[in-house]
C-alpha positions in Angstrom: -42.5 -19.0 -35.5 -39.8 -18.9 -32.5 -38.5 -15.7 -31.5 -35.4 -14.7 -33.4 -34.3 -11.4 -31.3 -30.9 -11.6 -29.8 -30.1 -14.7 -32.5 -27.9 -14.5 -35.7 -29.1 -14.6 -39.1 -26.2 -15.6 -41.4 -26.9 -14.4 -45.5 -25.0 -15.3 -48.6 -25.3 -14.3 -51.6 -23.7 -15.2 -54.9 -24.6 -13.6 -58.4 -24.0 -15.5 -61.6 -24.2 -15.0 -65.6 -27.8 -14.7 -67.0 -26.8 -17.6 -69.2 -26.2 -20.4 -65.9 -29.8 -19.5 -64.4 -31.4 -23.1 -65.4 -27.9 -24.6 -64.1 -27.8 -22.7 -60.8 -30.9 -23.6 -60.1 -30.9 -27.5 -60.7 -27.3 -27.4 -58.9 -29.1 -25.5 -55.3 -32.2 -28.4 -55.7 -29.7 -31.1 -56.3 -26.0 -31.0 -55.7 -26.2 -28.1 -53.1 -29.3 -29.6 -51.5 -28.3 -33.2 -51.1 -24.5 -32.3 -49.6 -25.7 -29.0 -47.4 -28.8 -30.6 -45.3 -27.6 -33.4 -43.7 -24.6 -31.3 -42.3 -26.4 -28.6 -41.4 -28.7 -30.8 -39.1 -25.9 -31.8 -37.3 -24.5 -28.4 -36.3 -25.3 -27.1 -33.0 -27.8 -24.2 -32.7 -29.6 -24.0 -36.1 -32.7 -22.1 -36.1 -33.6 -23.1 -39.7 -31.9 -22.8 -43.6 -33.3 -21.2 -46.6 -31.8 -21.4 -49.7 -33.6 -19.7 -52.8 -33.0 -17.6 -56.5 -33.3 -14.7 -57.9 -34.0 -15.3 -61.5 -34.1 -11.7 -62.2 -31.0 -10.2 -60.5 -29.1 -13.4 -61.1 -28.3 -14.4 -57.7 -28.4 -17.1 -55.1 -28.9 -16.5 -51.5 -29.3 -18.4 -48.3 -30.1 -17.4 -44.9 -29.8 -19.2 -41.6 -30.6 -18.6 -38.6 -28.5 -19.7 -35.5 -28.8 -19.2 -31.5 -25.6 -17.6 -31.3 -22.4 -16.1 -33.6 -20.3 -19.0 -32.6 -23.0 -21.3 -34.1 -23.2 -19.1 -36.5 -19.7 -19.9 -37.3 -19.8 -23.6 -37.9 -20.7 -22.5 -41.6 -17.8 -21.3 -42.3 -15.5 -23.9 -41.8 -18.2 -26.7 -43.4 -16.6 -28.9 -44.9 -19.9 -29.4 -47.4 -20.4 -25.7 -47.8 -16.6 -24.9 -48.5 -16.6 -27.7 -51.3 -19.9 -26.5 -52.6 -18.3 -23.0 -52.9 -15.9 -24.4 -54.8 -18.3 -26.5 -57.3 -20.3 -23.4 -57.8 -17.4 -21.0 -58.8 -16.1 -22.9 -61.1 -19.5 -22.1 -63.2 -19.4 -18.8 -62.4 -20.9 -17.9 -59.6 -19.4 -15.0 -57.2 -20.1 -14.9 -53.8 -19.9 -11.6 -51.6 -19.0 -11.5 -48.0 -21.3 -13.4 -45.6 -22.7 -11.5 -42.8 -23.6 -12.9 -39.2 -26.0 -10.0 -38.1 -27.2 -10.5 -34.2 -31.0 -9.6 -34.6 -32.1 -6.7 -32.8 -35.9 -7.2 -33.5 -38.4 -8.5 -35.7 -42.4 -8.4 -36.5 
């Protein structure tokens, strides 16, 4: 894998009700997948995407990885992420604050 030091990783997280899990999850491999990818390749300085679940905790996550914070920043004004947000709330799910952390090393 590339080195990541001095690049951003970008991590959301939302957490929804027990009862949506089978839901959440067909929505991230479907919905989510098929309106998210093709705009992320088109942003300038992706390092890579991730999206997964937590079927215990109830939670969805996804981490990027970006050269700088201003690339990092292209997320959030995406259109396909912002209208994704909006799908997934309205079953829901409740996102916390995003972070854009500079990476100060790795292993």
């Amino acid at each position: 894998m590339e080195q990541l030091t001095g690049n951003v990783v970008r991590v959301s997280i939302g957490y929804f009700p027990s009862d949506k899990t089978e839901q959440i999850e067909a929505m991230t491999n479907n919905e989510f997948k098929n309106a998210v990818v093709p705009a992320v390749k088109k942003l300038n300085g992706n390092l890579g995407f991730y999206v997964g679940i937590d079927k215990q905790k109830h939670a969805i996550s996804n981490v990027s990885f970006w050269q700088s914070q201003e690339d990092a920043a292209q997320m959030n004004t995406l259109k396909e992420m912002l209208d994704m947000k909006v799908v997934f709330e309205a079953v829901g799910v409740n996102f916390i604050a995003i972070t854009n952390a500079t990476i100060n090393w790795e292993v």
